[in-house]
Each structure stands twice: as C-alpha cells, then as structure tokens.
N, C-alpha and C positions, 0 to 999 in steps of 0.2 A: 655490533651495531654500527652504520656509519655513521662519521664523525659532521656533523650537519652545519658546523661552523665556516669550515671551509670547501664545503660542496657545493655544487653548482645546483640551482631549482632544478634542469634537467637530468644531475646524474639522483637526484633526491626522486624524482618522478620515478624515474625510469628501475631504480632499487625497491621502492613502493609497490610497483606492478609487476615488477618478479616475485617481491614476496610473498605478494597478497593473491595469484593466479597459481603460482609451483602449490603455495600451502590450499588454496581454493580444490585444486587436481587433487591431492592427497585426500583432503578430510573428505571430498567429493563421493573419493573413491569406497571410504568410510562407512558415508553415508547411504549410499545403493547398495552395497553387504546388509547393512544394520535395516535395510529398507525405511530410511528415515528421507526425507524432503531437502532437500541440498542447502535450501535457505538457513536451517537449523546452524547446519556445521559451518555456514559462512559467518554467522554469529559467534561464535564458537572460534573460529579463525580470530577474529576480530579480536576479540576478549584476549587470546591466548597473545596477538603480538603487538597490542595497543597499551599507554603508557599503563594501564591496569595490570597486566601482564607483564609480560617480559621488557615489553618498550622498544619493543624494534621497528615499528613506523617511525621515521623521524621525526615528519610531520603530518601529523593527524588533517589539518586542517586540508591540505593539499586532497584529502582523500573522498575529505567532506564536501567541497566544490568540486571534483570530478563523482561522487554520486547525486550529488545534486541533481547532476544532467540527465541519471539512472530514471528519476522519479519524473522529471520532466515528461521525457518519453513515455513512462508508464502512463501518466495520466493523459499523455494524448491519443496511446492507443486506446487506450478506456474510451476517452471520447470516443473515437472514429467508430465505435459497438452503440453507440444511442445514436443508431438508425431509424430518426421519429414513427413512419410507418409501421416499420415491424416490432418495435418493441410497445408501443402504445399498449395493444393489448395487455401484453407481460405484464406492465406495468401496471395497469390496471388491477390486474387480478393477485399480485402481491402487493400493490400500497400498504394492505391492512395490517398484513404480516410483518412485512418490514418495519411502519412505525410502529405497532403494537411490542416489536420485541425489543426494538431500539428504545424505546421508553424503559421499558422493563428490566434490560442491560445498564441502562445509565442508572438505574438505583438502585442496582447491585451494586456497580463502581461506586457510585457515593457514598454509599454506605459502609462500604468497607473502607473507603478512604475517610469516612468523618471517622469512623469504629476505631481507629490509628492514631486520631489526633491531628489529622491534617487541616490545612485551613479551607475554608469555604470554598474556595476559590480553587485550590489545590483539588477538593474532591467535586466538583466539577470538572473539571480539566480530565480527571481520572473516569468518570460516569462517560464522559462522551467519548473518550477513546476505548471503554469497555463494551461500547455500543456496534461496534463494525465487526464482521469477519473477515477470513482473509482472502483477497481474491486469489494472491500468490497459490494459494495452499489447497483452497477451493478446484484451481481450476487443473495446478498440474497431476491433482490423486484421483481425476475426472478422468474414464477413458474417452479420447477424441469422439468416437462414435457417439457416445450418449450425449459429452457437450454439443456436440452441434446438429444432431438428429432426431433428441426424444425429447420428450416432456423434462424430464428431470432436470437436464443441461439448460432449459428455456427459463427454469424456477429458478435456479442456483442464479442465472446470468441477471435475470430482472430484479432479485432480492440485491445484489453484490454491486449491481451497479446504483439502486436507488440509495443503499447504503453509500454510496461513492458520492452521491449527488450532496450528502446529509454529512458527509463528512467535509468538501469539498467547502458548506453555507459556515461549517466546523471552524476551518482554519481560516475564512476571513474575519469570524467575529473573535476569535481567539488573538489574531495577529491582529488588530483593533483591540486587546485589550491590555497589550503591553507601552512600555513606554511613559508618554505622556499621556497616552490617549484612558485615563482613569475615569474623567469625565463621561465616559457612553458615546459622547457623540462625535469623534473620531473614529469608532468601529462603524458607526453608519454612513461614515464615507464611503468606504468599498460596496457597500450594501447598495448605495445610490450609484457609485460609477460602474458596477456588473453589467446591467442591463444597457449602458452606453456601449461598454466593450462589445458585448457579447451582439448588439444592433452592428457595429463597426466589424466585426469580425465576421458578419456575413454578407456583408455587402462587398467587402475585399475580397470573401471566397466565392463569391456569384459572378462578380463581375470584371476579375482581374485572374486570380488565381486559378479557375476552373478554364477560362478561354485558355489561358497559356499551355497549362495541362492537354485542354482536348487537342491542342495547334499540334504539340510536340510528342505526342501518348507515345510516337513509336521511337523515341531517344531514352531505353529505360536510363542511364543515366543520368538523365537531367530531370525526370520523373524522382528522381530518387533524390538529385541536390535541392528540390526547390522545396520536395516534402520538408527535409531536413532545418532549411531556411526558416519554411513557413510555420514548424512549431517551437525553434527557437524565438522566430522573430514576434512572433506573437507573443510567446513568453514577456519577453524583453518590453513591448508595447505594454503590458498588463502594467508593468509598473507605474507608469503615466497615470494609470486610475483609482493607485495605491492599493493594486493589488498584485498575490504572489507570481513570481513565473509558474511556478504549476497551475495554478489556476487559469492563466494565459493558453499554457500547454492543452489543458484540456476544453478549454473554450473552441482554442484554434478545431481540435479533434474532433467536436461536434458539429465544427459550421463544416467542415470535408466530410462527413460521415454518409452524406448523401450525395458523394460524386461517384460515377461508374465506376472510378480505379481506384475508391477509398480498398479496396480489400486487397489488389494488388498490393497496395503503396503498404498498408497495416502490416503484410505477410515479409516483403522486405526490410518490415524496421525492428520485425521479434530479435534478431540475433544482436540489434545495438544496444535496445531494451536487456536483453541481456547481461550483455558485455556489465553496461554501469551500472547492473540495480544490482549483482557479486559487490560491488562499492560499496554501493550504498546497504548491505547485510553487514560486510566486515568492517564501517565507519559503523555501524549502529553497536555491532559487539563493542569497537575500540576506545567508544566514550562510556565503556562499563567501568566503575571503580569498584576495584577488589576490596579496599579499604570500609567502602559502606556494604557489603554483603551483608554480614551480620546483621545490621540495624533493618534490613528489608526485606530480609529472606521470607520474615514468617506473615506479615501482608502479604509478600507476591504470593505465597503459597494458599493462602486465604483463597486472595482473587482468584487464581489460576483454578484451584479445587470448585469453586462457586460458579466461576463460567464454562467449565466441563462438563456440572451437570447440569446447570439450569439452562443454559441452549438448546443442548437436544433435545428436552422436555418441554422449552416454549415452541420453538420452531414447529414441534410434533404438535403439540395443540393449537396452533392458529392455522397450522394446513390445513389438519384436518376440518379445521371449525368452516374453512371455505372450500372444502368439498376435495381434499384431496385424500387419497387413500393413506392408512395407520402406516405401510409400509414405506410408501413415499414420503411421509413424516417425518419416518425415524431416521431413513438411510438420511435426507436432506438434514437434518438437525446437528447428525454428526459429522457431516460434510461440512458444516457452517460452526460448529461448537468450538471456535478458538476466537483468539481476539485477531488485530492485522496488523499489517503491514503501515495502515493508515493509523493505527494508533502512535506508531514510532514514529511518522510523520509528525502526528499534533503532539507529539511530546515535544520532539527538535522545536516545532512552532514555536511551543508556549515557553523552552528555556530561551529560544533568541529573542522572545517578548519579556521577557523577565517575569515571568507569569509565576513558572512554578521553582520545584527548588533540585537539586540534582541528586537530595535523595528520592525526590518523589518521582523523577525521571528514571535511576536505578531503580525502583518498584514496579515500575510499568514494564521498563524493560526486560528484568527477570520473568515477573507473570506473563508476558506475550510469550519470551521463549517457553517457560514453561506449558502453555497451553499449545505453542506450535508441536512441539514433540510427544507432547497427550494423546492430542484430536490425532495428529498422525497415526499412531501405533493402533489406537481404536475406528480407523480408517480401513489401515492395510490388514489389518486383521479379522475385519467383517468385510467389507464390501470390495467391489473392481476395481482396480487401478491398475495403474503403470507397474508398480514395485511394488505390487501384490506378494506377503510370505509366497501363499500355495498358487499353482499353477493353475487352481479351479479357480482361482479372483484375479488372475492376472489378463488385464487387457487394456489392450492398446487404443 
C-alpha cells in the first residue's frame, strides 16, 4: 500500500486509477465469463481494495469526488432522453404502473426496515430507495434493437425514467432533511427554488446556448467542450437554489433534450459516463464495512429475497391491468426486478445529511448488490441480451 503521508495528491490519484481500472479489467473479465453485469464486480472491486478490505485506496475520498462527476453526467444523459414530444405518450401510458408499484416497493422497504428495528426515519429512507430499478442494469441486458425499436424498449424507458423523476423530488426532500433543516421547512426551500432553476435553465438553453451550438455545429470539438461546461456549469449553478449538482446536471439535460444535436452530443458523452460511473460502483463497494456484515446480512437478504419476487409479479399485474400482454408483463418485471443504482445515491444522500446510520447504509448496499446479481442471472438465463448463456438469447 502506498505510503500517503508523504505522497503527493497527484501520485495518490494517479496509484488510485491504476488500481481501481487494472482490478476493473480483471474482475471485468470475470464478469463476462460468469455472464454477470460489470457494475456487480466493480462493487466487488471496491469492497475488495477499500479500507473494508484490504485498504489499498489511500484515499477513499479522492475517489468519492471523482465519481461524483460519474453521476453527474449520468443524470444528464437521463435528462437529454425526456424528449417532451415523444415521451409524453410513454409517459402517459405507464404513470399508473410506475406509481402503483413505487408505492408498493416503498412498503415493502419499510417494512422490512421497521421488521429490523430501524427508526422511522431510517425505514423511510429505506422504502424509497427500494422503490426504483435499475436503469444501469435495465438497459445494458436490453438488446439495442428492442431498446430503441419495439414496444418493450419504449415501457422499460418510460417506467425508468418517471422512476428517475420520483427519485430525483427523492433526493431534494431527503437532502432537506438532514442537518438543521429538522423543522420541514428547509426541505421546501429546494422544492420552491426547482421551478426558478429549472425557468432559468431554459431560457439560457433557448437563447444563449442553442444559437452558439447552431453558429459552431461544424467545430465537433467545441460542440463537445461547451456540452461539458453546460452540465457542469449548471450543476455548479443548482447550488445557488440549494439544490444538488446532479439535480442541476439533470435539469441542464432536459432543457438540451429538444436541440437538433441533443443526440449527437448524448452519443459523444456515453464513453465519459463511463469512464466515472466504474468510480462511482468501486467508491460505492469501498465504503462497505466488513466489520458490520454480520449485523446486516440477514435484513439485506430479507429485502433482496422480497424485491426479487414481488417485482416481477407487480410489474406483471399492472401491465397487464392496462392492456399489455402476460408475456410482456413477465419478461418487463424481470427486467425491472432489482433495486438501482439511484438507491446508492439516496443512501450517500441521506449519510452526508445525517439522516441515516452506516449500518442502515451497509443494509442497502448489500441488498442492491444482492438483487443486482439475482435479477441478472434470471435475465440472462430467460430472455435476450448481450451476455446471453445460450446463443439462442444472445443478442445484440
């Protein structure tokens, strides 16, 4: 392990991102044998060289604010897909399904987090992060073709993003309820300055950002620096209305989502999204503590067993209930049958609000991985994908 006393932040960085990309490649490679989802084993990485494990990050934190930026961009690509036009419908036609099962998810969670002994507060926190699936997980065991050509791919995308919307109202009332802000009426700050941001963020993209874009469209590299600017800087701007940078990030993504080169610019930013959301899986293993395992294993195992099967069997009965076929039901239930990515978000949320406790964070965290590596295997082993076992599900 290096010695951190006398290193420099750069050779601290630069030891960080060898470890954590050589061991990413490895378990990677792991993962695609074992036909498992990458994000898993970056979990997994995490755990294995974080101070839980072995303790070979020096510094965790350094790792924490370079995935930070991971999530950032995730939620702005998200935005730049709520395309008002064309999702309207979608939208419409799963509202029901989505709240109907996000209700039903959230008292699952609570339940089993009151069943535990958690505090009220805690099995809240727990209920709404057991409410989302994963878009990660959702969209890469989707072959391309169905996501963006059938019906299936239009369900999955409307239900994952209205969840996204529902998680997004998630983490500003949440981050409003740490701190001082005990009172209530601190959370309804952000609640009132959204709708400021969110007016100011499209009049910057109508009438500044969109002219500069159409002026310059044929310099893709300044297409490419000003995308970059525009959902940090907007991030950055959020805080002004005490709200998060991802929430900023994903504001910015939705007032671009209706420019001609929103799908250029989206297609140029997957491989950065990338790059930092490997970060942000192997920070989310490396603040696993081995020490409380024991004490949480047999809740996460609860949860994890409860939302494996009660997903695919809600999802399947509210489709059907608005007109879509048993089969469409079943494959979409188990396509959506894990918890997300957003829930280890409003967990980080709720410990830097002081909300919840860091055993009830190692509880979540285990059940997410848990149900990640579940929903997979009963993925690839019925339906299409990428890293389909047999070669009769394999598709691209």
């Amino acid at each position: 392990m290096m010695d951190t006393g006398s290193a420099p932040p750069s050779m601290i960085i630069e030891y960080s991102m060898v470890l954590i990309y050589c061991g990413a490649a490895i378990l990677g490679t792991i993962a695609l044998f074992t036909r498992q989802v990458l994000p898993v084993f970056y979990i997994v990485l995490g755990a294995l060289i974080g101070p839980g494990g072995f303790g070979l990050i020096p510094e965790v934190a350094i790792v924490d604010e370079l995935a930070h930026i991971g999530i950032i961009f995730l939620l702005f690509l998200l935005g730049m897909d709520l395309y008002p036009q064309k999702l309207l419908k979608i939208f419409q036609s799963v509202s029901l399904v989505t709240a109907a099962t996000s209700a039903i998810f959230f008292i699952v969670g609570f339940a089993v987090a009151q069943l535990f002994g958690f505090t009220t507060v805690e099995a809240v926190v727990t209920g709404i992060a057991t409410g989302f699936s994963s878009t990660i997980i959702g969209i890469k065991l989707l072959p391309t073709t169905v996501l963006h050509h059938r019906h299936m791919g239009e369900l999955m995308i409307g239900i994952l993003l209205l969840q996204d919307l529902l998680a997004i109202l998630a983490l500003i009332v949440i981050e409003g309820m740490g701190g001082e802000a005990v009172s209530g009426m601190s959370a309804l700050i952000p609640l009132l300055g959204l709708p400021v941001f969110v007016g100011l963020a499209f009049v910057l993209e109508r009438f500044v950002l969109r002219k500069l874009l159409q002026k310059f469209d044929q310099i893709h590299e300044y297409l490419f620096l000003m995308t970059i600017a525009w959902c940090l800087g907007m991030g950055q701007l959020a805080s002004l209305f005490n709200l998060t940078h991802e929430i900023g990030a994903f504001v910015a993504g939705v007032a671009l989502a209706a420019s001609p080169i929103a799908r250029f610019i989206a297609d140029r930013l997957h491989a950065i999204r990338d790059f930092f959301l490997v970060l942000f899986f192997v920070a989310m293993g490396a603040h696993f503590d081995g020490s409380a395992f024991a004490d949480v294993i047999v809740p996460s195992l609860v949860l994890a067993c409860l939302v494996l099967a009660i997903k695919p069997l809600a999802y399947r009965f509210f489709l059907v209930y608005i007109g879509e076929k048993k089969k469409t039901g079943w494959e979409l239930g188990f396509r959506l049958g894990q918890l997300s990515e957003f829930s280890i978000l409003i967990v980080f949320v709720a410990i830097a609000s002081g909300v919840i406790s860091n055993m009830v964070a190692n509880f979540l965290l285990i059940a997410t991985v848990l149900t990640f590596v579940g929903s997979s295997y009963l993925i690839v082993f019925r339906y299409p994908t990428p890293v389909a076992v047999s070669d009769r599900l394999r598709r691209d």
